[in-house]
C-alpha angles and dihedrals in degrees: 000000000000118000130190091212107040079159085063088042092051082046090064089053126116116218115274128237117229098258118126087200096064117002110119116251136206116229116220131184143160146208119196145172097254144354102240125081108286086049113132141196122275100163134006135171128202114194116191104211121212100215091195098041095030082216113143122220104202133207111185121190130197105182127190099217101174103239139089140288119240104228087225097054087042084059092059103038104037093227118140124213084231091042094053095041089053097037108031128113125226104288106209087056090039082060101047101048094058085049096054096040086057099043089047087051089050098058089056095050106252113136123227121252120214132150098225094004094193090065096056101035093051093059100054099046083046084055103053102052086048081066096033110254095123087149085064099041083046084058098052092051088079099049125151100237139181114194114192084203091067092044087048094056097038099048110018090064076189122144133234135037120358105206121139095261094048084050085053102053093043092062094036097254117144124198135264095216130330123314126254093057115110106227089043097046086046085054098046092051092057097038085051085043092050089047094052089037083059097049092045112031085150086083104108120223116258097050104176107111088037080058095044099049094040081047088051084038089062090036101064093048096044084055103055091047094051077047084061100033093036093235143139113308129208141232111269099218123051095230100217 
């Protein structure tokens, strides 16, 4: 289900216990022209998800943000610097409209979904500040978030990628459509998020410090290894 006003339908939203088991999410996922800092949103899709209906209630986004499109993220994404000119919404509104739709579903106790987080949620407060709205993006620097990335690398103790769609075949999820789309990606975030909520209901809401310890847990261990390999290290805190 697709709506114009997610911000009326949240509206409509009882308050949500802290069960991860059952409480209701909010998908989030962006799209962007490239992947460095100064990268902004070109798409971006919230689905409210209905635990106990399993019904999704979809906001989809398409911004012009006057700038240009990396040829490596076009690849990806499939969005054209003609396409997105022609096509884009205004991108301050666009912005704060998602803000405003997360913060909203924070108050009523409903985490935010993203595969990566920090990605996403980056963006967006990066944005912000780029149309001045830096109250909106300092709001959204104390979210309540869930990452099934985290989750992946800290219950699967499987080897091998950890994209989104690896992640998805591990836990028996299967798509809604291909990857790399906004809307499909956000969905199949929340459906990988509900499959390993219901093999480990023992994880307690909120479930930011548990993240952020199972995030310095991997690493750590990431680390050691680059030291060996002499490859690319990470960041040893998960920043969110």
């Amino acid at each position: 289900m697709v709506v114009m006003d997610i911000l009326e339908e949240l509206e409509k939203v009882p308050q949500q216990p802290e069960d991860l088991a059952s409480c209701d999410l909010l998908g989030f996922d962006t799209e962007t022209t490239g992947l460095g800092p100064g990268s902004s949103i070109i798409s971006a899709s919230l689905v409210l998800r209905d635990r106990k209906s399993g019904e999704d209630k979809v906001a989809n986004f398409l911004l012009n943000p006057h700038s240009p499109i990396d040829p490596g993220a076009a690849a990806v994404n499939g969005f054209t610097q003609e396409f997105v000119e022609k096509n884009g919404g205004d991108q301050k509104e666009g912005l704060e409209k998602m803000a405003k739709v997360i913060i909203l579903a924070q108050l009523k106790g409903i985490p935010l979904v993203a595969y990566n987080a920090k990605f996403d949620v980056s963006m967006l407060e990066s944005d912000l500040e780029k149309v001045g709205r830096g109250d909106l993006a300092e709001k959204l620097s104390r979210l309540s978030v869930l990452d099934p990335l985290v989750f992946d690398r800290a219950l699967s103790r499987r080897p091998g990628k950890r994209k989104l769609e690896n992640a998805m075949e591990w836990w028996g999820v299967s798509p809604r459509g291909d990857y790399h789309d906004a809307q499909v990606d956000t969905q199949a975030a929340l459906d990988l998020m509900c499959a390993i909520a219901a093999c480990h209901p023992e994880i307690p809401l909120p479930a930011m410090e548990w993240q952020r310890k199972e995030y310095g847990k991997w690493a750590e261990s990431w680390n050691r290894w680059a030291e060996e390999k002499g490859a690319r290290k990470v960041e040893e805190e998960w920043g969110l």
